[in-house]
N, C-alpha and C positions, 0 to 999 in steps of 0.2 A: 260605366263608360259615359264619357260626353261627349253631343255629336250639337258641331256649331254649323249650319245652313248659312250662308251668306252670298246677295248678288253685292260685288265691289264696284261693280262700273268702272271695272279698270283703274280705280283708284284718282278717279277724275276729279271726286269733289261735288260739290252739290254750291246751294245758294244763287245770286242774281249774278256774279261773272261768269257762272259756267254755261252763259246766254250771251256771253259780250266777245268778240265783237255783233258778233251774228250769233242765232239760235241755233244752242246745239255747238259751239266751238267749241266750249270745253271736251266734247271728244277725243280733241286732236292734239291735247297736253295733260300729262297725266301729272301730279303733283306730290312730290315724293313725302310731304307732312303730311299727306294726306294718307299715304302705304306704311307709313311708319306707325301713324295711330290705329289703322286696321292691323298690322302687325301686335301692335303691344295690345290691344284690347283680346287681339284672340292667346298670348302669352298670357295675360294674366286669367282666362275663363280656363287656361290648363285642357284645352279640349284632346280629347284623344284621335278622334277625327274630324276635320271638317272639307267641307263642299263649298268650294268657291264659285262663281258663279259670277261670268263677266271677268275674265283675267287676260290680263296683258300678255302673251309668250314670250315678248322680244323684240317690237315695234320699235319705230324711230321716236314714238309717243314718247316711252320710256326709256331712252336712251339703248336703246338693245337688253334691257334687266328684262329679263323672265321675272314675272312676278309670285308666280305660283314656285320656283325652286325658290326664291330669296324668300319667302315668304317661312318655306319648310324649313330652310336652312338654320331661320332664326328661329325656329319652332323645337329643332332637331328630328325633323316629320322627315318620311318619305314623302317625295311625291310622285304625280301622274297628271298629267294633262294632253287636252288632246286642240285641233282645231276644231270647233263646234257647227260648221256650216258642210264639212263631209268631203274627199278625196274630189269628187268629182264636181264642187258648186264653181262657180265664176268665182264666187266671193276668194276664192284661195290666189286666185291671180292681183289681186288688191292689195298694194301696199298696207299698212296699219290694218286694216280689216282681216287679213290671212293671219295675224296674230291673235285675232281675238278667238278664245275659248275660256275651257273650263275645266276645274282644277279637283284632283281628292286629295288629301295630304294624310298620313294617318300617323299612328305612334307606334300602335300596335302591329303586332306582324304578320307582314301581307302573303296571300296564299299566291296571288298573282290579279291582273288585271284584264278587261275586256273593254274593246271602245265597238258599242253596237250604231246603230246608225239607222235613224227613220226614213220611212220612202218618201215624206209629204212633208212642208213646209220649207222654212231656211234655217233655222236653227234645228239639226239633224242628232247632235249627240248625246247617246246614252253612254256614262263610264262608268262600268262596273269592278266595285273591288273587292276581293274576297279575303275576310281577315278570318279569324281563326273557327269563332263560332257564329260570324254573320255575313251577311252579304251585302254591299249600299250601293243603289243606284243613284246615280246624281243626271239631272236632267235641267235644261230650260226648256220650257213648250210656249209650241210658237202663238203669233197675237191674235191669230186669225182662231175663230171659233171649231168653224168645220176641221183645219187641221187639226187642232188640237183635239178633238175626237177621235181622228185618225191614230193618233200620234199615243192618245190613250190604251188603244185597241193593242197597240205592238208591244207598250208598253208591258199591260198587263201580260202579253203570250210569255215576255220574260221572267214577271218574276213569280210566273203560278210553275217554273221551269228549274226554280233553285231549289235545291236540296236544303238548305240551311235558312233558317229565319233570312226576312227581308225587311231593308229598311229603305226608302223612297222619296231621295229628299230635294227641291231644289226651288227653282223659281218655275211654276206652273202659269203663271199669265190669267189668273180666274178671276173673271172680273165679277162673277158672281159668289166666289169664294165656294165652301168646300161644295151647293149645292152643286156647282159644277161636272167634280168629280167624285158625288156619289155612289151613281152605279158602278162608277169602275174601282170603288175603292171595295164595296159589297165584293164584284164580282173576283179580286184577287185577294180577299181575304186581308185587307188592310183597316186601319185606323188611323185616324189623327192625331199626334200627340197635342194638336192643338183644339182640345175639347172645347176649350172657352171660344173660339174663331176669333179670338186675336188679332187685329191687324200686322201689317208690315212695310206699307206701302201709302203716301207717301212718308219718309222719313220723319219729314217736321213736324205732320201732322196727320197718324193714321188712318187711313181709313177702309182699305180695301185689301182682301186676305190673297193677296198673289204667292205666299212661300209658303210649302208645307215641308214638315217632316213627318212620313208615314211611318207606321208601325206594324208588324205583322204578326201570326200567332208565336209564341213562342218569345215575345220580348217583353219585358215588365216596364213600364214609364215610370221612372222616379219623379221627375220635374221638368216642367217647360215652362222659357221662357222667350219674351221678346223684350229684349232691353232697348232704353232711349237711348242708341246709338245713332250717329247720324253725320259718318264717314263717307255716304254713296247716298242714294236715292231709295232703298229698303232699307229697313232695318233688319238683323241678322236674328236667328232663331234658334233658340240652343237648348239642348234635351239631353237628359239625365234618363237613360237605360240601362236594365239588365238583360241579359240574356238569361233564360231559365235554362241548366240543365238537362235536362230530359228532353231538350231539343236541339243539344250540339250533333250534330253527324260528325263522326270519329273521321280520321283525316284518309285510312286506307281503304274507305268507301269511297273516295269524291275522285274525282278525275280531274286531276292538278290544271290552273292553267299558268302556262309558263309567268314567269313574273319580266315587266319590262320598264325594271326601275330608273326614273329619270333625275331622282335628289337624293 
């Protein structure tokens, strides 16, 4: 299977206009050649799942386009996307900003879906999706240090909580990269498929390990990569796994979670 990690930044664009008029405008316009070549590059990587990370819902940005269902649409993916900031933040009362989350899209078939939710920071959501014989959690953690410690701790309660291999992938904010999230990859029994520390961040010009995709016992790494893509502000992270046999849990063990398909 292949699983592609990507933050899109909304599909905004990158370069010296997305500073013009003023720093930071291009927020507020999202650029549809721009969704279109994150579309066909993840079309052509054939990925079976991927983690969006920074997607539009449905803003005036993008004309009302969800970008995470167009996205699946053109993929033939399910998807699930949630808002990333949590039922209860200000940010939901916010024009354009109550649109913003994060997206799983998958091929393969879904067992059902979980949107968990951190007690510390602004960026709050964990979406968890259960496919046949694994489990993926897709996350952004927040910029601030101390949270993100915080944010590690709950993290880990969930996936030392699944029954079936876990995989743990999204934009972490490590500005120290993996030393970061050492202990708590030890402490939940994960790995990095990015053994090399690879960068991802920024796009033009790598330098600092902000995206991971984690691994946990019971998955075999085929191949990882970070291609010179440079659609958004990271570059996108794509990893070639197996799942080993002798660690699928049979399906009349698990305790269903309803499925709440949105593409």
């Amino acid at each position: 299977m292949r699983l592609v990690s990507y933050n899109i930044r909304y599909a905004t664009g990158t370069g010296p206009a997305f500073h013009l008029p003023l720093p930071g405008a291009g927020y507020l316009r999202s650029n549809p050649r721009v969704l279109a070549g994150i579309t066909e590059f993840l079309r052509n990587e054939h990925a079976d799942v991927v983690g969006l990370i920074e997607v539009d819902s449905g803003s005036v940005r993008t004309g009302m386009l969800n970008q995470a269902e167009h996205i699946a649409a053109e993929l033939g993916h399910y998807s699930t996307f949630q808002c990333k900031y949590g039922t209860a933040s200000l940010n939901t009362l916010v024009p354009i900003v109550r649109k913003q989350g994060n997206a799983l899209l998958s091929a393969p078939h879904v067992h059902g879906e979980r949107f968990h939710y951190f007690d510390t920071g602004i960026k709050r959501l964990i979406i968890e999706l259960e496919l046949d014989d694994v489990c993926v959690f897709l996350v952004h953690l927040s910029l601030k240090f101390r949270h993100r410690q915080y944010q590690l701790r709950s993290l880990h309660d969930l996936v030392v909580k699944s029954r079936k291999p876990v995989i743990v992938a999204g934009d972490f904010n490590t500005f120290w990269g993996t030393h970061e999230i050492y202990l708590f990859m030890r402490a939940a029994g994960l790995r990095s498929a990015n053994s090399a520390g690879l960068p991802s961040y920024p796009a033009r010009s790598p330098r600092v390990e902000l995206d991971f995709i984690l691994l946990s016992e019971g998955i075999e790494l085929r191949d990882f990569r970070v291609p010179d893509v440079r659609f958004s502000d990271h570059r996108p992270l794509v990893c070639d796994f197996e799942v080993r046999p002798g660690h699928r849990v049979a399906a009349d063990t698990e305790t269903p979670m309803a499925p709440n398909r949105r593409g």
